[in-house]
C-alpha positions in Angstrom: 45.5 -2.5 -23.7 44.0 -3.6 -20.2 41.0 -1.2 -20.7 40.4 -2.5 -24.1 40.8 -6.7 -22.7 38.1 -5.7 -20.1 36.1 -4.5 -22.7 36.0 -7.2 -24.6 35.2 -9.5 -21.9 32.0 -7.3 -20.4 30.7 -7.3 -24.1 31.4 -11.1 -24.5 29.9 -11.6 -21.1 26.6 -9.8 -22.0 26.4 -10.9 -25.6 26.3 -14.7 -24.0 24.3 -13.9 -21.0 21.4 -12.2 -23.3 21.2 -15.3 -26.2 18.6 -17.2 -23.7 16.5 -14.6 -24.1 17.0 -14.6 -27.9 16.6 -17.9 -28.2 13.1 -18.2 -25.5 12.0 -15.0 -28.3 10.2 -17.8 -30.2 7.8 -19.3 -28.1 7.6 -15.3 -26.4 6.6 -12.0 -28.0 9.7 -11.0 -30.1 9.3 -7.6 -30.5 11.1 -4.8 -28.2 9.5 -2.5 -25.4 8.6 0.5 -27.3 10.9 2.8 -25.6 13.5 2.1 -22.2 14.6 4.6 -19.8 18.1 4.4 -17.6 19.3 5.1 -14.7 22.8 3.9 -13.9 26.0 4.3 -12.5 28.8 4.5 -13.7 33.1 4.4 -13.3 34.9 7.0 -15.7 38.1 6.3 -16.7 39.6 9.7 -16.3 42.8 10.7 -19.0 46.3 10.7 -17.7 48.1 11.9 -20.8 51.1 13.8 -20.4 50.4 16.6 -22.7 46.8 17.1 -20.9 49.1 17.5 -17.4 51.7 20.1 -19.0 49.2 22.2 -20.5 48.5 23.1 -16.7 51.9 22.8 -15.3 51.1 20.0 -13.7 52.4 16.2 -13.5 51.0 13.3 -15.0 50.8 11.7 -11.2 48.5 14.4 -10.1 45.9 13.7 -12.0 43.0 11.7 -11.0 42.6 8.4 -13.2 39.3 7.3 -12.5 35.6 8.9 -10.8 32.5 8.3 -10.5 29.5 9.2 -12.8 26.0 9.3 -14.0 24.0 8.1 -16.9 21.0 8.6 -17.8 18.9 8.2 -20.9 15.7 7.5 -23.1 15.7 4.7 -26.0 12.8 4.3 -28.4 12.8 1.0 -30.5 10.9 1.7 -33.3 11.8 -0.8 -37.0 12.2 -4.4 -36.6 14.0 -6.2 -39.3 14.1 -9.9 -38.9 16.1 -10.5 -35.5 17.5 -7.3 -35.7 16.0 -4.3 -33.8 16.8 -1.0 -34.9 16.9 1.6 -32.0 17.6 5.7 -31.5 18.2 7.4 -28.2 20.4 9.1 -26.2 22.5 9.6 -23.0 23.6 12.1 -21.0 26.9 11.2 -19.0 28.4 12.8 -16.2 32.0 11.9 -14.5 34.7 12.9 -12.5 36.8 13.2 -9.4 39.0 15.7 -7.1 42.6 14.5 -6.7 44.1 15.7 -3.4 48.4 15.1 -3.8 50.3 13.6 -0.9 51.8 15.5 1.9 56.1 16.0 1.3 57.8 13.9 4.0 58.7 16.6 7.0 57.0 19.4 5.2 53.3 20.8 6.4 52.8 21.3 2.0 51.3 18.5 -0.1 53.3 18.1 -3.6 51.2 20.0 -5.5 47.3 21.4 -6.1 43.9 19.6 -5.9 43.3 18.9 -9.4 39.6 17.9 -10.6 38.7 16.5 -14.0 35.4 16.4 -15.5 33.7 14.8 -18.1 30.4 15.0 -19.8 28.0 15.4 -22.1 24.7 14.0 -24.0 25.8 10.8 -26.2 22.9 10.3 -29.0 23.0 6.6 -30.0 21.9 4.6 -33.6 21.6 0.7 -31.7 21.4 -2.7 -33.0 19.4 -4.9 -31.0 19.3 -8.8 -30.2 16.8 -10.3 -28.8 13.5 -10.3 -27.2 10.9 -7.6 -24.7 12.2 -10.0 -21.8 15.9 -9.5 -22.4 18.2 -8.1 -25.5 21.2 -7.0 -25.7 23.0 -4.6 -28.1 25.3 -2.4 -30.1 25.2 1.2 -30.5 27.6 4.7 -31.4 26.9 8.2 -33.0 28.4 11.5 -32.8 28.3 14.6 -30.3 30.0 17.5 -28.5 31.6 15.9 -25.1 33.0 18.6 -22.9 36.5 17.5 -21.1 37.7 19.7 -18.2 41.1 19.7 -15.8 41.0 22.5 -13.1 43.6 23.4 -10.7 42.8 24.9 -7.5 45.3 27.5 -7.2 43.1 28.8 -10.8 40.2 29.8 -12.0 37.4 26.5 -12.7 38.0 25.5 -16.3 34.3 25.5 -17.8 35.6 23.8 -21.5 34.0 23.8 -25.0 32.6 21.2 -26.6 35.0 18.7 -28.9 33.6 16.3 -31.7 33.5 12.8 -29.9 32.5 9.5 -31.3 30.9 7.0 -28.8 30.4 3.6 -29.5 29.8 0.5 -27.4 27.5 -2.1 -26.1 25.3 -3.9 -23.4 22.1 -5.6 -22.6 19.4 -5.4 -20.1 17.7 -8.3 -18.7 14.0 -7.6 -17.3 13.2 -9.0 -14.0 9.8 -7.9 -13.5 7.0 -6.1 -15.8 8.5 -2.9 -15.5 12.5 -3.1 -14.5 15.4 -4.5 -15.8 19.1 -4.9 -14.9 21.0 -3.0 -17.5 24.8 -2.5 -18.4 26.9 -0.5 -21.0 30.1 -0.4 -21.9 31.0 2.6 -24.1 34.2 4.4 -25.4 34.2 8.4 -26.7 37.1 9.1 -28.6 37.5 12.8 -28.3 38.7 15.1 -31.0 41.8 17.5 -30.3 41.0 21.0 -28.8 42.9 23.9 -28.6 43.5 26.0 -24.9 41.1 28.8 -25.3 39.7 31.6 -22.3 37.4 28.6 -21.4 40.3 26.2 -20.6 43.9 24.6 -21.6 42.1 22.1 -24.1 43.7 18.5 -24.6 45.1 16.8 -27.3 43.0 13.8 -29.1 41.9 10.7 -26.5 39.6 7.8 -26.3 38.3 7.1 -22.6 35.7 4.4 -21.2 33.1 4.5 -19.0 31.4 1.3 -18.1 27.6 2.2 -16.4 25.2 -0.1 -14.5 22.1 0.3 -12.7 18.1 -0.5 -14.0 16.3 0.5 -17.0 12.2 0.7 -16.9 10.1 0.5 -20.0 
């Protein structure tokens, strides 16, 4: 419920940040950049589900709930209709974080193995777009393989499968010079069911969020 109320506010946030530069669109040149490229950062909210934790033998409080990422991608703008700017690309995103357990009181043992998730994977994107070359902001989703790993220590590194995931989200990017912009996203990937397999212990369905910032040139 939080993640989804903060999500809702960063959207609102850059919906109403990016209308100036809808509105200034009709006294400046309307039409998109041809193509944007992005290089941002990004905080992956990592799963904690129950089921993920006993498939491993391990406990829900050992797992890490949140790492660092990447994200990088290329966006070509290439039908306008209107005020609406229709938009194809894609992403690759890249996440995750080592979680080191807590040492027992008066033993020399912590309370269980490192554990490291991983997520990642190339997100292709269908976007709407608002607004104008100087600033816009937008909506986007589309459908790939997003590979989710959990590894223990004391076993062998999980490499994982690809499972059907759905990403959809939004953001904006406001330029600040000829060539770069500011840029956010805000994007969920709900993550189809897999089953354990030689390649690792698989995970039931999920939807996690990543939000990403950094600059976008075009």
């Amino acid at each position: 419920m939080l993640s989804r109320a903060l999500a809702v506010s960063v959207l609102a946030c850059a919906w109403v940040m990016a209308l100036p530069a809808a509105a200034s669109s009709q006294s400046s040149e309307r039409r998109l950049p041809r193509f944007v490229v992005d290089l941002q950062g990004s905080l992956v909210r990592l799963p904690t589900d129950p089921d993920l934790a006993a498939r491993r033998d391990l406990q829900v409080t050992w797992l890490p709930s949140w790492g660092p990422g990447i994200n990088a991608g290329v966006h070509v703008y290439p039908v306008r209709w209107k005020r609406v700017t229709f938009g194809i690309g894609a992403s690759y995103v890249w996440g995750g974080r080592t979680r080191t357990q807590d040492v027992l009181d008066q033993e020399s043992e912590p309370s269980g193995p490192k554990v490291t998730t991983r997520l990642r994977g190339f997100a292709p994107q269908v976007s709407f777009n608002f607004g104008s070359r100087d600033g816009f902001s937008y909506l986007s989703g589309g459908i790939s393989p997003t590979t989710l790993t959990v590894s223990r220590e004391d076993e062998p590194e999980e490499t994982g499968s690809g499972a059907k995931t759905i990403n959809y989200g939004g953001g904006a990017r406001w330029f600040f010079s000829d060539r770069a912009a500011f840029s956010i996203d805000l994007r969920f990937y709900a993550i189809a069911p897999q089953l354990a397999s030689e390649s690792g212990g698989g995970h039931p369905r999920m939807t996690q969020m990543i939000f990403s910032a950094g600059v976008s040139f075009r």
